[in-house]
N, C-alpha and C positions, 0 to 999 in steps of 0.2 A: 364592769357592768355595762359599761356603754358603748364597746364596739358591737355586739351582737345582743340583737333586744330584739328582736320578734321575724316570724317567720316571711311578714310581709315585704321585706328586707332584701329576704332571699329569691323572691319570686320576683318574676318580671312584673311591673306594675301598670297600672291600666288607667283606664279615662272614662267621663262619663257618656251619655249617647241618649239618644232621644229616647223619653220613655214609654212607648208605645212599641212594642214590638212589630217587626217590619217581615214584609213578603222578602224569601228567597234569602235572607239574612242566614248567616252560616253562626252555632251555637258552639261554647267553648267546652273543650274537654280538659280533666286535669293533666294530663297529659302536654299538653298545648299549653294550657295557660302556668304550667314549671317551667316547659322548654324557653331558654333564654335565647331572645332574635328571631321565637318563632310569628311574631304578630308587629313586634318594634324591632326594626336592625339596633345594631347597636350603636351609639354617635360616639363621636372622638372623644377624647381620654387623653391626659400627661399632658396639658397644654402650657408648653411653656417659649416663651420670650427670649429668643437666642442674642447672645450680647453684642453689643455695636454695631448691629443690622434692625432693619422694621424687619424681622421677621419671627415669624411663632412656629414652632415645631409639636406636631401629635400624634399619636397614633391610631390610626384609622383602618376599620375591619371592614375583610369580605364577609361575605352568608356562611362560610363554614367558622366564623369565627378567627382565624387567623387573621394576623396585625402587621401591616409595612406603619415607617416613619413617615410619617409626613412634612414638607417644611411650604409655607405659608408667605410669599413675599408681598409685602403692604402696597408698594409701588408697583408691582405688574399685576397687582388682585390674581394672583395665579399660583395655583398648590400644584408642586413637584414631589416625585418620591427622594426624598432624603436616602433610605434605607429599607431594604428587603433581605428581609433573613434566611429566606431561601437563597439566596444570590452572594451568600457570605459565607463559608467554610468556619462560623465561628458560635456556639453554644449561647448565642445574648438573649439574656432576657429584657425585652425590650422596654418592659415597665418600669425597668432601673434609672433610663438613663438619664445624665446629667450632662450640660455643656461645660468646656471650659471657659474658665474666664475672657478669653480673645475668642470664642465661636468659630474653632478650626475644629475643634474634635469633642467626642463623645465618648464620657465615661461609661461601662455597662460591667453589671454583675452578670456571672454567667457559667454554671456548673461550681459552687465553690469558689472560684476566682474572677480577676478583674482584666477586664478586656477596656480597650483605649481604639475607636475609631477616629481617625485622622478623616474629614470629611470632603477633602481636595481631592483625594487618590482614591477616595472610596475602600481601603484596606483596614481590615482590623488587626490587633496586635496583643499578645496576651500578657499580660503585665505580671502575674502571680500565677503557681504552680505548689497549689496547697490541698492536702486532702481535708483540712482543716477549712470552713467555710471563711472569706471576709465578709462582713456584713458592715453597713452604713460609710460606705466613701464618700467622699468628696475633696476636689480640686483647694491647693493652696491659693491664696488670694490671685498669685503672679502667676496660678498655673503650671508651676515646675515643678508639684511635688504632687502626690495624692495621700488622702490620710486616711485609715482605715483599722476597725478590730476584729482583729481574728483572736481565736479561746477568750476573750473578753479585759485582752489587751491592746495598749494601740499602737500603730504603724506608721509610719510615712514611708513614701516611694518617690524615688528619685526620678522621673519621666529621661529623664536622657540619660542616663546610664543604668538606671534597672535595679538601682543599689536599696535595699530596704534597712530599714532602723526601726525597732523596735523602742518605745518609748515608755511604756511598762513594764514589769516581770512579775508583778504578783498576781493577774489573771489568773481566775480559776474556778470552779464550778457554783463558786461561793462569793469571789470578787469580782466586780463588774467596774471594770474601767473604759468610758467614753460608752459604756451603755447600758440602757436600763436592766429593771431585773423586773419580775412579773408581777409587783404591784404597781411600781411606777411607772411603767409601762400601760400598763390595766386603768391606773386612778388619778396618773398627773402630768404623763406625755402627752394623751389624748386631749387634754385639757389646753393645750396651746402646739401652736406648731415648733416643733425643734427637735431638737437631737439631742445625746447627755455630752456633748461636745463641739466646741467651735475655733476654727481658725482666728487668730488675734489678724486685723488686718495687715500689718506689716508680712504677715506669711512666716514669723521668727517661733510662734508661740502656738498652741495651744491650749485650749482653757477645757478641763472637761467632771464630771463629775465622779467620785469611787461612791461605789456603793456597796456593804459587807454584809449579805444574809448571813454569816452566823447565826445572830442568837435568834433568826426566822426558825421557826418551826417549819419540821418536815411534812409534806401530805406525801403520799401513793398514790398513783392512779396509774391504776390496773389496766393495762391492754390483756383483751382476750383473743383475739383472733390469731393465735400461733396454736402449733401442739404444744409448745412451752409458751406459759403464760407470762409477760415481763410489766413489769414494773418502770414508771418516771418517778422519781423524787422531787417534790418541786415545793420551791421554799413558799408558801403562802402564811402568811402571818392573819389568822383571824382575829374579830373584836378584841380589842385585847389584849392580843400577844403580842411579843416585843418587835418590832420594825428593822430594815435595814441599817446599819448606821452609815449614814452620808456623810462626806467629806467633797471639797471641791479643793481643786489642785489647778492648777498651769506647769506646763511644762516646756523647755525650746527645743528645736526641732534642727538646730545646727548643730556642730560637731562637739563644741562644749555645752555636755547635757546639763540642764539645770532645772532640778523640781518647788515648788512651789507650793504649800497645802494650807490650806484655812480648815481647820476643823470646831466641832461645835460642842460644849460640855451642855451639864444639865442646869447647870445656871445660866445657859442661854437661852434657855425656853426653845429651841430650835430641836424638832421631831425631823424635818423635810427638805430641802433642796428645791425650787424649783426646774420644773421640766426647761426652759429657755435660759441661755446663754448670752450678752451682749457688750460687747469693744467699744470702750471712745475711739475715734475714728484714727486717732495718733498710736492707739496701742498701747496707752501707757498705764491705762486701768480698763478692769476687767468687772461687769458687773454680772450677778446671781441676785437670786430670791430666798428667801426663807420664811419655813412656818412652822406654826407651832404646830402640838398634837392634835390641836380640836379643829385647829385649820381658822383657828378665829384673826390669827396675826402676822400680817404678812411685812416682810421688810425688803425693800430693796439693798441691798451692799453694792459699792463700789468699793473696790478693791484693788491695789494696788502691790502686785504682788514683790516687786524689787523693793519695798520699801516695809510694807506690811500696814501699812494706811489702809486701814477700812471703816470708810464714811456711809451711814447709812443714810440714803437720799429720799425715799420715802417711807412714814408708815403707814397699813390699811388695818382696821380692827372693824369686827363686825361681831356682831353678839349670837349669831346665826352657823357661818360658813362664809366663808370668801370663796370666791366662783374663780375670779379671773387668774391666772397664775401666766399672761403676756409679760415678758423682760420688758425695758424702758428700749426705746428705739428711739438713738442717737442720732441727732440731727448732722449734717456735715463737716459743721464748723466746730462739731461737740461741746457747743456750751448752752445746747438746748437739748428737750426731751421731749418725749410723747408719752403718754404712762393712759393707760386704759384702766378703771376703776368703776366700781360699781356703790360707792360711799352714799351718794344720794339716790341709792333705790334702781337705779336703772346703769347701767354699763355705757358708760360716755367717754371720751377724751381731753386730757390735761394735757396743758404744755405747762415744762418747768424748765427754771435752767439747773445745770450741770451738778452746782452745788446743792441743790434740792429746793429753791426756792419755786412756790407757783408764782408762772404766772400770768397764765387765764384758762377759764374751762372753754373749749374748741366749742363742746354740743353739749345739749341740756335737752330736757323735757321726757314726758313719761313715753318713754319710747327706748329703745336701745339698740347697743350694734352687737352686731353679729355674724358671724361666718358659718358655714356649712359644715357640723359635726363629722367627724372622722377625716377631713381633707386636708389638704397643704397647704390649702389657702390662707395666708395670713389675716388675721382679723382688721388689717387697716393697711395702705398701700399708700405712698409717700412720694409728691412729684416736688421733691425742695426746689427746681428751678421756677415754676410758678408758684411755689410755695402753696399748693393743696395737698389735702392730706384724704384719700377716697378710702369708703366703707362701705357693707352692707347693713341696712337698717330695718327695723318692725315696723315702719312706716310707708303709707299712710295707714298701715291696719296692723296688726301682729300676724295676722295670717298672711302677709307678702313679709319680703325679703328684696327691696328695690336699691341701688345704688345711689349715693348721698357723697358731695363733694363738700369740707369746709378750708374757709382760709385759715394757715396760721397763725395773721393776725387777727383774727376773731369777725374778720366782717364779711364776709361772704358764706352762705351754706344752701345748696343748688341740689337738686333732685336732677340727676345723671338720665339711668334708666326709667322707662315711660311706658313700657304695656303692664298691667296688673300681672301680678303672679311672684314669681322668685327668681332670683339674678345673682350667679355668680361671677366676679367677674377678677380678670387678671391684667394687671396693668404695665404696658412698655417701658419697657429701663426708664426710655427718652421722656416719660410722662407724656408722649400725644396720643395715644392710640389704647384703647380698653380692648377685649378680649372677654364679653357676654356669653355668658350660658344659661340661657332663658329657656323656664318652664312656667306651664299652669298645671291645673286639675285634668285636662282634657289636653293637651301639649308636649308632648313629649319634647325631652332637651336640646332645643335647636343653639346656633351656636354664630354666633355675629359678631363683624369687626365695627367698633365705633370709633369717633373721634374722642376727645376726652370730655366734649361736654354733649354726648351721649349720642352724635348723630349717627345715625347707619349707614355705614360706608361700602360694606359686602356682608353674604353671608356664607358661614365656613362649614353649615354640617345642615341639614335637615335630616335627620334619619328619615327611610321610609318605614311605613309602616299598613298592617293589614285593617286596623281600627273599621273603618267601614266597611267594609264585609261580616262584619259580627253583629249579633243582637244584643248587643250589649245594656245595660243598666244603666239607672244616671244618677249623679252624687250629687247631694243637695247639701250645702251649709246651714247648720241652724246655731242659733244663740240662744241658752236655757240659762235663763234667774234662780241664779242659787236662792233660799231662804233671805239670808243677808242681803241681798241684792244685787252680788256679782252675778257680771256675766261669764257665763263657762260656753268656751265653744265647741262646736261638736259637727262632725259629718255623717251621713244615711243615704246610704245605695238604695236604691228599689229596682226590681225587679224589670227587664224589659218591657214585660206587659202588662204592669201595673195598672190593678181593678182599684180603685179606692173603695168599693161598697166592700172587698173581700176584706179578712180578718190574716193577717200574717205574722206568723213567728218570728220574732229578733233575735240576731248573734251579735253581743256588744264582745267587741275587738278592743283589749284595753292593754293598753302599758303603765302611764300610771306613774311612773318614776322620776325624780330631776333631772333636771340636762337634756329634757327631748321633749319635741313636740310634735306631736300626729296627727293635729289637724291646722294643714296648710293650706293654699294655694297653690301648688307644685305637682308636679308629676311623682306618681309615688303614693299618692295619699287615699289612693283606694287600688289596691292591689287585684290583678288577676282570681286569685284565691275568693276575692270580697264578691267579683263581678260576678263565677262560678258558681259561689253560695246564689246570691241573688236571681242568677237565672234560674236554682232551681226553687225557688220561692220564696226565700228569707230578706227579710229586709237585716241589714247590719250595718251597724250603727258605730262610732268609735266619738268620745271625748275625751277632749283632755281638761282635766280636773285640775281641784289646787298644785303645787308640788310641779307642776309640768314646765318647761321652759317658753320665753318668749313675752312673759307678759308682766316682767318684774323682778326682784328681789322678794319682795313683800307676798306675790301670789304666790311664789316658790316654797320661801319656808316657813309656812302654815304649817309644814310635814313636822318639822323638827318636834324632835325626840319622840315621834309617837306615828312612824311611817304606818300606815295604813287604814286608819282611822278620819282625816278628813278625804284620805282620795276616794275611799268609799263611800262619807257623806255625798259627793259630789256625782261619785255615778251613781247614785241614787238617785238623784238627781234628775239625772239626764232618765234615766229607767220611769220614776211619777211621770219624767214627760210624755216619752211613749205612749204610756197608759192612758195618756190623756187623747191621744190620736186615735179615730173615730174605725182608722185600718189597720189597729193593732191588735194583737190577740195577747190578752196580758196574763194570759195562764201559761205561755209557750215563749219563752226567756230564759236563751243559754251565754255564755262566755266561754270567753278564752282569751290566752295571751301568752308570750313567751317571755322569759328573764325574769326582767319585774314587772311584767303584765302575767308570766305565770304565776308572781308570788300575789299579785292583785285578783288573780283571777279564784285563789285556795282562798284569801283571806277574804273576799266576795263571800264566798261557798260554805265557809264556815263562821263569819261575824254578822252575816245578815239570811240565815236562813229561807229558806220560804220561797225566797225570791227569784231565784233560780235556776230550772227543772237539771240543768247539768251542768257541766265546767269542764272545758282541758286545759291543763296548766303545762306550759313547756318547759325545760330548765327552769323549776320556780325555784327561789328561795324560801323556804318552809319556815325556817328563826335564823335571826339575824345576828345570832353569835355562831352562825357556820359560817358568814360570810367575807369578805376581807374588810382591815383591818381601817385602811384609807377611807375606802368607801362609805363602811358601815357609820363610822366611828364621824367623819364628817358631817352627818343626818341625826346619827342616832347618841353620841360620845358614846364611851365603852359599858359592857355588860354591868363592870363593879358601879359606874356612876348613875347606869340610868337602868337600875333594875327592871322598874316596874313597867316601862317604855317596852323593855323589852319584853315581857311576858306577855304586854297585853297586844303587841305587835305582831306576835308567833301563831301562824296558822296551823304550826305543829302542837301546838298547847291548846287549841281547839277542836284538835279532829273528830273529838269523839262530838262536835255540832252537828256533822255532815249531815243534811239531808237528803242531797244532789246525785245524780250520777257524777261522775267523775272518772277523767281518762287522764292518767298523770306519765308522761315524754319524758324523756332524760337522752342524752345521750352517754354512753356507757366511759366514755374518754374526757367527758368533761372540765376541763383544767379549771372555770370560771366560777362557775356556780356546780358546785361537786354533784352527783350522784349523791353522795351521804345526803343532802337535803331531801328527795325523793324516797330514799329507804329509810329513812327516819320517820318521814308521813307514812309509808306502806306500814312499818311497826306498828305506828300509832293508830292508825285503822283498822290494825287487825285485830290490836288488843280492845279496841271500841267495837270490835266485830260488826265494822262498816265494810260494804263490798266496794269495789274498786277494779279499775281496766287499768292497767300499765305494757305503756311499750316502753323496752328500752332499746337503743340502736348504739350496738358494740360498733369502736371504730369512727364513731361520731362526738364531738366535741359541743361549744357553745351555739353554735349554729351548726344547720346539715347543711354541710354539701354536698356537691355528686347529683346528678339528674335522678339518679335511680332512688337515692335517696330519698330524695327532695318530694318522687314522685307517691313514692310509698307512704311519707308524712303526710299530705294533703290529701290522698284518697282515705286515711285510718279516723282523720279530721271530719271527713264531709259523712264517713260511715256511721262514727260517732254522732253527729249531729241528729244524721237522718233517724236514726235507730230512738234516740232518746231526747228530741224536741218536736 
C-alpha cells in the first residue's frame, strides 16, 4: 500500500507564489503541469559516498532527461563526469550502480546481466550472460566476489576469474531465496532499508532469508491488451489467508558448501521474518527479526549459526502494531548496539550492549526520528570515530524533517541542519562531511555539501526552474482543533487571484492511511495537478487526520480495528472548518484521492452523506478483506477476529448510501490493490441502482505511468470536477 498512494506522487510538484495574480504571468496547462522537467529540471539522484576518497558520486540529467555519472571531489569543490553511457559500448543502467569496497570500480545491472566498470581505464566488462535476469548484486566485503539471484536463487561471482557458484537449488516461482516475494516486499522491505540478504563481514558467509508461497493463494490478473489475452499468477495472501512460510538460513560461499537454517514452528509465535539483516563485526553471529501475526511482538535473534546458539537480545510488544522493523546496528568493537524503538510512544534510539543489556536511551521527547519513505536512506548514520550517531527528526515541528546529531555517551544532542523545511541527508564513511538534500513548500531540492556540524561548505545541485514565469497559487498552513482538542494539520492552495469577498468551491485531496504524511514543509506538498485546480478556481485543501504518520504512536493508532471511522471524524473536521471561512462556498465540496485516499475518498461518500457533491476514488480499497494480508491484518487483525470492524469499515457494504457523483479509476493490471475491489463497488451500485462514471486503464497498474497516461488521468479528473462541483 505504500509505494504508490496518490496521483500527486506521480506529477511534478509545485510551490506556492504570491497570491495576487500578476501582469504578463504565463498560466499552467495539464499538459505541462504532467510533463516531468517541464517547469523543475530535474536534480541529482543515487548520491552516494565512494569509499576511501571525500568523494560523492550521482547522477545528473540534461533537459531531454538523459543521465551521465557524476563524481564530486570535497577537496577541489569540483564535479567531473565519472561516466557517460553514450561513450560506453555497454547496456548500464545507471540507477543500479554500486561501488566497490576499494572505489576502483562500479557494479551495474544491465539488460538481464551484470556489467563491472573498472573506473582507472574507463572500460566496462560484462560479468553474466543470462537470458534469465540477476536482480540485487552487490560486492563481497573484500570486493573479490559479487553475489547475486537469479530465478530466485543465489550466486556468487568470482571477479578474477569469472567462475559463478550457485548457492541455492531450490528457486522457483514459489521459492524465494535472498528475495522477497510480493507481500514482503509490498508490507515489510519498505519498512526498513535492506535486502532478504547480506554478506557476513569476513566475505566466507552469507545470511539470507527463504521464503515458500505455497500455501499463498493464487490471484489472476488479466492483461488485455494482446489479441490473446494472458494471465499473471501472483501469490497474494489476503486477510486471512495463509502467508509465506519464512525460514532464515546462512550459507558459505567457499569451496566447502555449508548450509545453515533456523526455522520457526507454531509454538513460536513467529508469522514473519524481518526485512533487515545484521553481522557482529567478527562474523561469528548473525542477527534477524521476528514477529508475530498481529505484528504486536517483535524479537531480535542472535544467532549463531556453527553452533545453533540463538540468544534473543531484545523484546518490543505493543498492544497496537510495531512500526519499526530497523535490525540492531552493530557497533565496531561489537559489544555494543543501536536498536530504534518506538516503546515510549515516539521512535527514539537505544544503546545496548551485545548480550542485550540497555544501556542508556540516546533521544527522548514527543518528537521522533525519521527517514524519507520509499528511499535508501538509512534511518540513523553512525560516525563511531567521534562517536555520534546523525538522524532526521519532526523537530522543531512535525511538519519539518531537520538533521539532529547525538553522542553515544548520552551527552551531547546538536541540531546539524538550519533552514526550516525538510533535509535529507547522507553521511561520509570518514564521519566529516554530510551530503544535504534540502526542500521547503516553495523550494525545490537543492543539494549542499556540509561539514558534520552542519556548516555549508558548497553547493552541489540547484535545479533550475520556470516557477516565476507562472501565475501560480499560494499554499497556506493551517492548524484545525479537533473536538477533543487535538491539533490536526492541514494545507489550502488558493487561487492566483484570490477575491476573499468571492464564494469558492473546495477539492479536499485526502489520503488518510498510516505511514504517510501529506502535510509537510517540503517540496511535494502541493502538487502541479493542486496549482492547475486552483488556477481555475477551486480552493484545495488536504489534511492529515488521526492514523497519519509523524506525530506519534498514539495519534497513529486511533485507526486500529475500525480504519475509516475516525480519519473521517477528522476530515470532517477540517470540512466544519471551511464552512466556517467567510470565502467558502459550503454547498460545492468534492474529493478525491488514490490507494487509501481512494478508499477514504468512497468511505467519505458513502458514511457521511450529504457532505459532498461528488468524489473520485483511484485504486480504492472498497472491503478490507480484498486486501493483503500484512497490511490489513496489522490495522485491522483478520476478518474471523474483528468481524464487526470490518463491516462497518466496508464502503462496499455501504453503497447503496451513495448520494454523490462519483468517478471510480482502476487500473486494469493492478497487482496492489486489485480491480476486483472497483467491480465489486460497480456491482454493488448497480444492484442499489446508483449511477456511476468509471474509467479503467488496461496496461496500467497501482500508479499510471507514461506521460500519455498520466495526461489523460488528470484531464478526466479536472472534467469530472468541472462538470459536477
Amino acid at each position: 500500500m505504500k509505494r504508490l498512494l496518490a496521483l500527486s506522487v506521480l506529477l511534478i510538484v509545485g510551490v506556492s507564489s504570491p497570491p495576487f495574480a500578476q501582469a504578463g504571468k504565463k498560466r499552467l496547462t495539464l499538459a505541462l503541469a504532467t510533463r516531468r522537467g517541464a517547469i523543475v529540471s530535474r536534480w541529482i539522484s543515487r548520491l552516494r559516498w565512494r569509499p576511501h576518497k571525500d568523494q560523492i558520486s550521482y547522477l545528473r540529467y540534461d533537459a531531454s532527461g538523459g543521465a551521465t555519472l557524476r563524481l564530486y571531489d570535497v577537496a577541489a569543490r569540483q564535479e567531473t563526469l565519472l561516466l557517460d553511457p553514450d561513450q560506453i559500448r555497454a547496456p548500464l543502467h545507471l540507477e543500479s550502480y554500486r561501488w566497490s569496497p576499494a572505489g576502483d570500480s562500479l557494479l551495474f545491472l544491465g539488460k538481464n546481466n551484470l556489467w563491472l566498470y573498472d573506473v582507472p581505464s574507463g572500460k566496462a566488462r560484462r560479468l553474466t550472460r543470462s537470458a534469465v535476469p540477476e536482480k540485487d548484486p552487490t560486492f563481497s566485503p573484500d570486493g573479490r566476489r559479487v553475489a547475486f539471484v537469479r530465478a530466485n536463487n543465489l550466486y556468487t561471482l568470482n571477479l578474477a576469474t569469472g567462475n559463478q557458484r550457485q548457492l541455492t537449488t531450490d528457486g522457483s516461482a514459489i521459492i524465494y531465496n535472498g528475495r522477497f516475494d510480493w507481500v514482503y516486499k509490498e508490507e515489510l522491505s519498505e519498512r526498513a532499508t535492506g535486502r532478504a540478504y547480506r554478506w557476513s563481514p569476513d566475505g566466507k558467509m552469507i545470511a539470507f532469508l527463504r521464503l515458500d508461497d505455497g500455501p499463498v493463494p493464487v490471484y489472476p490478473i488479466t492483461h488485455y491488451l494482446s489479441t490473446h489475452v494472458t494471465q499473471t499468477l501472483e501469490r497474494f495472501p489476503q486477510a486471512g489467508d495463509p502467508n509465506p512460510i519464512a525460514s532464515f538460513h546462512v550459507v558459505t560461499v567457499g569451496p566447502a558448501r555449508h548450509e545453515w537454517s533456523r526455522s520457526f514452528g507454531k509454538a513460536d509465535n513467529v508469522e514473519y521474518l524481518g526485512p533487515q539483516i545484521s553481522w557482529l563485526p567478527n562474523s561469528s553471529a548473525v542477527a534477524f527479526l521476528t514477529l508475530n501475526r498481529p505484528q504486536t511482538v517483535e524479537k531480535v535473534h542472535l544467532w549463531n549459526p556453527a553452533s545453533g546458539d540463538d540468544q534473543t537480545l531484545v523484546t518490543e510488544t505493543d498492544p497496537y502494531w510495531i512500526n519499526s522493523l530497523t535490525a540492531p546496528y552493530f557497533l565496531k568493537n561489537g559489544r555494543r548496539f543501536l536498536w530504534l524503538s518506538e516503546r515510549d510512544g515516539w521512535q527514539h534510539l537505544y544503546l545496548y550492549r551485545t548480550h542485550g543489556q540497555l544501556i542508556r536511551k540516546l533521544t527522548s521527547g514527543d518528537w521522533m526520528i525519521d527517514h524519507p519513505a520509499l528511499s535508501n536512506v538509512p534511518k540513523f548514520q553512525v560516525d563511531p570515530k567521534r562517536g555520534w550517531v546523525y538522524f532526521e527528526a519532526t523537530l522543531p515541528s512535525p511538519l519539518q524533517r531537520q538533521i539532529y546529531r547525538a553522542r553515544l555517551n548520552g551527552r551531547d544532542f546538536e541540531r546539524v541542519s538550519k533552514p526550516a523545511g525538510t533535509h535529507v541527508f547522507t553521511l561520509s564513511p570518514d564521519g566529516r562531511y554530510l551530503v544535504d538534500v534540502y526542500s521547503n513548500y516553495k523550494t525545490p531540492p537543492e543539494t549542499f555539501l556540509l561539514s558534520n556540524n552542519g556548516k555549508t561548505l558548497a553547493t552541489l545541485d540547484q535545479p533550475k526552474n520556470h516557477l516565476a514565469e507562472y501565475d501560480l497559487g499560494v499554499t497556506k498552513f493551517v492548524h484545525v482543533r479537533a473536538p477533543d482538542g487535538t491539533l490536526l494539520d492541514a494545507r489550502l492552495v488558493l487561487p492566483p487571484d484570490f477575491d476573499p469577498h468571492k464564494k469558492y468551491p473546495v477539492i479536499v485531496y485526502v489520503y488518510g492511511g498510516p505511514g504517510f504524511q501529506m502535510v509537510r514543509n517540503a517540496w511535494g506538498v502541493t502538487s502541479f495537478f493542486d496549482l492547475y485546480l486552483a488556477q481555475q478556481g477551486y480552493l484545495v485543501w488536504t489534511l492529515d487526520n488521526r492514523g497519519s504518520w509523524g506525530r506519534g504512536h498514539a495519534f497513529e493508532s486511533v485507526i486500529f480495528e475500525h480504519l475509516g471511522q475516525h480519519e473521517l471524524a477528522d476530515q470532517l473536521t477540517g470540512v466544519n472548518y471551511l464552512k466556517s471561512l467567510p470565502y467558502v462556498d459550503p454547498n460545492r465540496f468534492g474529493i478525491w484521492g488514490w490507494s487509501y485516499g481512494g478508499y477514504m475518498t468512497l468511505y467519505a461518500l458513502t458514511h457521511a452523506p450529504g457532505v459532498f457533491k461528488c468524489g473520485a476514488a483511484g485504486g480504492p480499497v472498497t472491503d478490507w478483506k480484498f486486501y493483503d494480508s500484512i497490511y490489513t491484518e496489522r490495522y485491522m487483525r483478520t476478518p474471523r477476529e474483528n468481524p464487526l470492524g470490518y463491516r462497518k469499515s466496508s464502503p462496499l457494504r455501504a453503497a447503496s448510501r451513495l448520494r454523490a457523483k462519483v468517478l471510480l479509476i482502476h487500473g486494469a493490471d493492478d497487482d496492489n490493490v486489485h480491480m476486483q475491489n472497483t467491480l465489486n463497488f460497480v456491482n454493488a451500485l448497480v444492484e442499489a441502482k446508483k449511477p456511476f462514471s468509471l474509467y479503467i486503464q488496461p496496461g496500467q497498474k497501482h500508479g499510471f505511468v507514461g506521460y500519455t497516461d498520466r495526461v489523460y488521468l488528470v484531464r478526466r479528473l479536472y472534467a469530472f470536477f468541472k462538470k459536477n462541483l
